[in-house]
C-alpha positions as CSV (number, residue, x, y, z in Angstrom):
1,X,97.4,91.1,70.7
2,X,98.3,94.2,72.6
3,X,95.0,96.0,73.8
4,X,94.6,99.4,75.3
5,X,92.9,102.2,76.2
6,X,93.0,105.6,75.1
7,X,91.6,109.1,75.9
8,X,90.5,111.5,78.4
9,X,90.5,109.8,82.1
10,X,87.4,108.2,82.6
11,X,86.3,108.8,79.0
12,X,88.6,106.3,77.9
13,X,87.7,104.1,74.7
14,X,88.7,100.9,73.5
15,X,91.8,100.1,71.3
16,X,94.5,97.5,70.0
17,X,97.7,98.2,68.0
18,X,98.0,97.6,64.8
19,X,101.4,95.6,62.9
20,X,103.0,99.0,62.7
21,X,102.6,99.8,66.2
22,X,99.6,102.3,65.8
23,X,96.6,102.7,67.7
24,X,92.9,101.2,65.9
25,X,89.9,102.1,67.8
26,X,88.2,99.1,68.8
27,X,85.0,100.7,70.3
28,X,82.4,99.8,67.5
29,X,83.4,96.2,68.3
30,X,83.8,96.2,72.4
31,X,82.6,98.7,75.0
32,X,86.0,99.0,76.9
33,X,88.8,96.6,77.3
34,X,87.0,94.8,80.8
35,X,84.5,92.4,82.6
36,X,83.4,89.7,80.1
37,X,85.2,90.8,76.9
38,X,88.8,89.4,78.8
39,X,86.5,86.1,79.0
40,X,86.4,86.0,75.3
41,X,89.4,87.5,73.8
42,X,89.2,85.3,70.8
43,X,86.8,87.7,69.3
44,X,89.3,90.1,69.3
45,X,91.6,87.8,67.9
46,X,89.6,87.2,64.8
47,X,89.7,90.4,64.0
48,X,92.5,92.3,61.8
49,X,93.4,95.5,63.1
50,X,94.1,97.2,59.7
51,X,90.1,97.2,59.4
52,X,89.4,99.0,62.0
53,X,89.5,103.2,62.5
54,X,93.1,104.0,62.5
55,X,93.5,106.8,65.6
56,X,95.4,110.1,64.8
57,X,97.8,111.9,66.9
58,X,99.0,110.4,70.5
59,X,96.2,109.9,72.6
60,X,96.9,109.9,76.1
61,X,97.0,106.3,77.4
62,X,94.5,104.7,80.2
63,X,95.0,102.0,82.1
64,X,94.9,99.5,79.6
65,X,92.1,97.4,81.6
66,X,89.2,99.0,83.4
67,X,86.5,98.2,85.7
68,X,88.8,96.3,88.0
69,X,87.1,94.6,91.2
70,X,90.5,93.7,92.9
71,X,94.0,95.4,92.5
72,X,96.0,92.5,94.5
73,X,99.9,93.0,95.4
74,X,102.4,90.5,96.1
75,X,105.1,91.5,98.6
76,X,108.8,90.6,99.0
77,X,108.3,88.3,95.7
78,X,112.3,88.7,94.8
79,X,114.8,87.3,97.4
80,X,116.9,89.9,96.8
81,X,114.8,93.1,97.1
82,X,113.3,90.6,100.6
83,X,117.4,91.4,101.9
84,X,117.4,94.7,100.6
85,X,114.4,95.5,102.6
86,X,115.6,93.9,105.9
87,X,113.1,91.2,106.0
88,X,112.8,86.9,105.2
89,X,112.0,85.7,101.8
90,X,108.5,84.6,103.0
91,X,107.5,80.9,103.2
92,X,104.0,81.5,101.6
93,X,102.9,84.6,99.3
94,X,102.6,87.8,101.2
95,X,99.1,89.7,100.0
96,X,98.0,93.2,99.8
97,X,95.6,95.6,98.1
98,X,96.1,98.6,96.4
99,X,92.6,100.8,96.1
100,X,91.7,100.4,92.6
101,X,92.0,103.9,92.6
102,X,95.3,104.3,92.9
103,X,94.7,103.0,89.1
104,X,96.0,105.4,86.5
105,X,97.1,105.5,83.2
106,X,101.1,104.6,82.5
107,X,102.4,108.3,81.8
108,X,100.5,109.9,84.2
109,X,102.1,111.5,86.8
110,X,103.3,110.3,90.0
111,X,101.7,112.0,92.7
112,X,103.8,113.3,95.8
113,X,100.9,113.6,98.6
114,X,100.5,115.8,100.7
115,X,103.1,115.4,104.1
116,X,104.5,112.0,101.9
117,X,108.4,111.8,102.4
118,X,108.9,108.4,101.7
119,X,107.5,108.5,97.7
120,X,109.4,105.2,96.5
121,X,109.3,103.5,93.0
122,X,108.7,99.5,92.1
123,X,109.0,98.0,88.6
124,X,106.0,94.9,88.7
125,X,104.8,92.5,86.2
126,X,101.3,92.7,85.9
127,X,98.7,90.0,86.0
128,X,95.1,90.5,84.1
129,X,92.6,87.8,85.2
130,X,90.6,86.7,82.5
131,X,88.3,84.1,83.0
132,X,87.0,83.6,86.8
133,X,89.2,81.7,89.4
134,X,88.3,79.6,92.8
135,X,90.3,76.9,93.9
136,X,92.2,76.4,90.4
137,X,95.4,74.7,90.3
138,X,98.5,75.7,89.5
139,X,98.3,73.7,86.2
140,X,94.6,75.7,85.2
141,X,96.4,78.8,86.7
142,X,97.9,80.2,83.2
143,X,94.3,79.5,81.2
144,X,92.6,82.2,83.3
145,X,95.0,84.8,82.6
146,X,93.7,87.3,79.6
147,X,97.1,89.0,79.7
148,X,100.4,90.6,81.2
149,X,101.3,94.4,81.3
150,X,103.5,96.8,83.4
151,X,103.0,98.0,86.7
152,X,104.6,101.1,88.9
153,X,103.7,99.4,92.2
154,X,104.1,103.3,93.9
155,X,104.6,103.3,97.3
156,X,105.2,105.6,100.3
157,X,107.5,104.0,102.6
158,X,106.7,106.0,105.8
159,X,102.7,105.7,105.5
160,X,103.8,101.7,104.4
161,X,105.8,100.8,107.3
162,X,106.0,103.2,110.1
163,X,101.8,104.0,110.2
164,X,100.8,101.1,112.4
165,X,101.9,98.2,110.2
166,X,99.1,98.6,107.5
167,X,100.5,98.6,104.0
168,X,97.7,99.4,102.3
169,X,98.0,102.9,103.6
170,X,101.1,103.3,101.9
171,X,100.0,101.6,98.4
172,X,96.9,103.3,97.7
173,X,97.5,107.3,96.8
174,X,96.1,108.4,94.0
175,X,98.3,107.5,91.0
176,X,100.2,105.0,93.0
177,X,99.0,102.4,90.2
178,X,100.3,103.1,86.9
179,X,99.0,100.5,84.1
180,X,100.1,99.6,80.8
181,X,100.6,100.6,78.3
182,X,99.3,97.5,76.8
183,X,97.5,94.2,77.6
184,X,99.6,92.0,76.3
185,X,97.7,88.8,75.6
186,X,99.5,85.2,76.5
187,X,100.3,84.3,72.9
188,X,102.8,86.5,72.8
189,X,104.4,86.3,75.3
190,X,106.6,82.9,75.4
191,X,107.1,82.4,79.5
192,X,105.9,85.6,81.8
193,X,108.7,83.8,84.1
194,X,111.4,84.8,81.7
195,X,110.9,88.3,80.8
196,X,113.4,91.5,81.8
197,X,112.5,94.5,83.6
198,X,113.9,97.5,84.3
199,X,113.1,101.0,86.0
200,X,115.6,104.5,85.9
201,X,114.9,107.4,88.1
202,X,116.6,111.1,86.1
203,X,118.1,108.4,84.1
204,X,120.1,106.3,86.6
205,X,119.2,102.8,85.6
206,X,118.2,101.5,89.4
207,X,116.6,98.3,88.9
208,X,117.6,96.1,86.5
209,X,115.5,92.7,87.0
210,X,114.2,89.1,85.8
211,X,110.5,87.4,86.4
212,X,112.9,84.3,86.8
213,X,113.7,85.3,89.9
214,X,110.6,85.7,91.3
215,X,110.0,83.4,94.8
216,X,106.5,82.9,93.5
217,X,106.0,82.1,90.0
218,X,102.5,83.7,88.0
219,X,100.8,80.0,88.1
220,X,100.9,79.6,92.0
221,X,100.1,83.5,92.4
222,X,96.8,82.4,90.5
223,X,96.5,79.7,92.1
224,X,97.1,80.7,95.2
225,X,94.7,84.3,95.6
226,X,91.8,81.3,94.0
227,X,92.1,79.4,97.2
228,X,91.4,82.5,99.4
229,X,88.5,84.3,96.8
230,X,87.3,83.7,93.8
231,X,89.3,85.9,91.2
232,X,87.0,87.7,88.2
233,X,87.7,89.5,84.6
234,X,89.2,92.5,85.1
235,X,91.3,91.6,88.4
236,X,95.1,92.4,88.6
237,X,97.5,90.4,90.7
238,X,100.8,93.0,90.5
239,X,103.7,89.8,91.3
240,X,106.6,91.7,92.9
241,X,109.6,93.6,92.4
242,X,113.4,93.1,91.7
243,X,116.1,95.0,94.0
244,X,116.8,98.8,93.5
245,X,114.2,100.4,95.1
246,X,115.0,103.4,97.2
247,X,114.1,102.1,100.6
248,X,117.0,99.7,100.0
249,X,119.7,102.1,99.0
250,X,122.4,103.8,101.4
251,X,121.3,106.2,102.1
252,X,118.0,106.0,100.8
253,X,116.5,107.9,97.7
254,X,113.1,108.8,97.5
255,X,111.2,111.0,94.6
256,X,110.7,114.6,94.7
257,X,108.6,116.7,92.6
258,X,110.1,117.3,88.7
259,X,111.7,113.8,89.0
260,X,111.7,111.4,86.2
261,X,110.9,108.0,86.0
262,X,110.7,105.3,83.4
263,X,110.4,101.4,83.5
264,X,109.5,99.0,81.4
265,X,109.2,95.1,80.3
266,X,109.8,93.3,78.1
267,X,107.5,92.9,75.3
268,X,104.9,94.5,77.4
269,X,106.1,98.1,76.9
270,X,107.3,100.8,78.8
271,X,106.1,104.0,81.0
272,X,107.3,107.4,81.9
273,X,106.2,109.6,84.5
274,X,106.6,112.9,85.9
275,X,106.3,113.4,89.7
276,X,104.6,116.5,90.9
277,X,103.0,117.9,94.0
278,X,99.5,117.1,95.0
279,X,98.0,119.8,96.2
């Protein structure tokens, strides 16, 4: 399945495609795509989407999973964007947080904040948590996953790196979170460690990427984040990004207002966004 949400921000309403990629309201069925319906997605599953309310127009898109408790990051997950970035492929996973509301939907704009210099892009597969997690093993990991989607992992460098060593500060603007545009539950996807991604800024492809090259693989991020809290419905664990970000280029290239950027997964969909000035 590939569930979403849809609709005015923080009005958003339920919704899964349908065979021919359209939108079907799904909010006489759920309340929202979060909490205890990721616990029991086969409910969803039973249901065929050609009977439910087919949505007109093109809605704008939400994050496609709400109510999250815990937006965790992964850093320096790729060996190669670890070089790019000057530092040592790390010997255990290296954890942050992004506020959950950095949480937007996955066209919305990127926001440039105010006195930001540093406004840099990362292509990340996303992690929804499903069923709750504590001390699971890497062999339980993948059966408390509800699904997979796209993340922007926004991030300004400066605030990141040169503010006291706190990366959290430089993860957690508002719209630094783009999500979606689908949940894309595990069924259809055949091996989240094989799966392409990609991200262009004004067009210029600039990272071009594999899950298979991830340090840490989606089972032992699970795993892992269960042995230090307990993970609930709703939580997403964003796993890293591949090389081409603009901290790593020579010299580097960082977003400006009325720049253009577009990313995507495969099978999990793609975003666009349009950075502007936050005022």
């Amino acid at each position: 399945m590939k569930l979403l949400r849809y609709g005015p921000r923080g009005f958003e309403k339920p919704g899964i495609l349908d065979a021919q990629g359209r939108i079907r309201d799904l909010s006489g069925v759920v309340p929202d795509i979060a909490g205890q319906v990721l616990a029991d997605l086969a409910k969803l599953a039973a249901i065929d989407p050609a009977t439910l309310p087919l949505v007109e127009g093109s809605p704008r898109l939400g994050a496609c999973v709400g109510a999250t408790g815990k937006f965790m990051c992964i850093g320096l997950n790729y060996a190669d964007h670890a070089a790019e970035s000057g530092m040592a492929v790390p010997e255990e996973p290296v954890l942050f947080m992004k506020a959950t509301s950095a949480i937007c939907g996955p066209n919305d704009p990127i926001l440039i904040h105010r006195g930001s210099q540093k406004t840099d892009w990362e292509v990340e597969l996303g992690v929804v948590i499903g069923k709750p997690a504590k001390y699971v093993s890497e062999a339980q990991a993948l059966s408390h996953v509800a699904g997979y989607c796209v993340i922007n992992d926004v991030s300004e460098r400066a605030w990141q790196i040169e503010r006291g060593g706190q990366w959290t500060k430089g993860k957690s603007g508002d719209n630094f979170g783009p999500t979606g545009p689908w949940l894309v539950t595990p069924d259809e996807i055949a091996d989240p460690q094989d799966l392409a991604m990609w991200l262009t800024v004004n067009g210029k492809k600039v990272q071009n990427g594999s899950t298979r090259t991830m340090v840490f693989g989606v089972a032992k991020l699970v795993s892992y984040l269960s042995h230090f809290m307990t993970l609930h419905p709703g939580d997403i664990i964003s796993t890293g990004t591949p090389p081409g970000v603009g901290l790593g280029m020579k010299p580097p290239w960082y977003l400006k207002p009325g720049d253009e950027v577009e990313l995507g997964i495969a099978g999990l969909g793609q975003q666009k966004q349009i950075c502007m000035a936050d005022h």
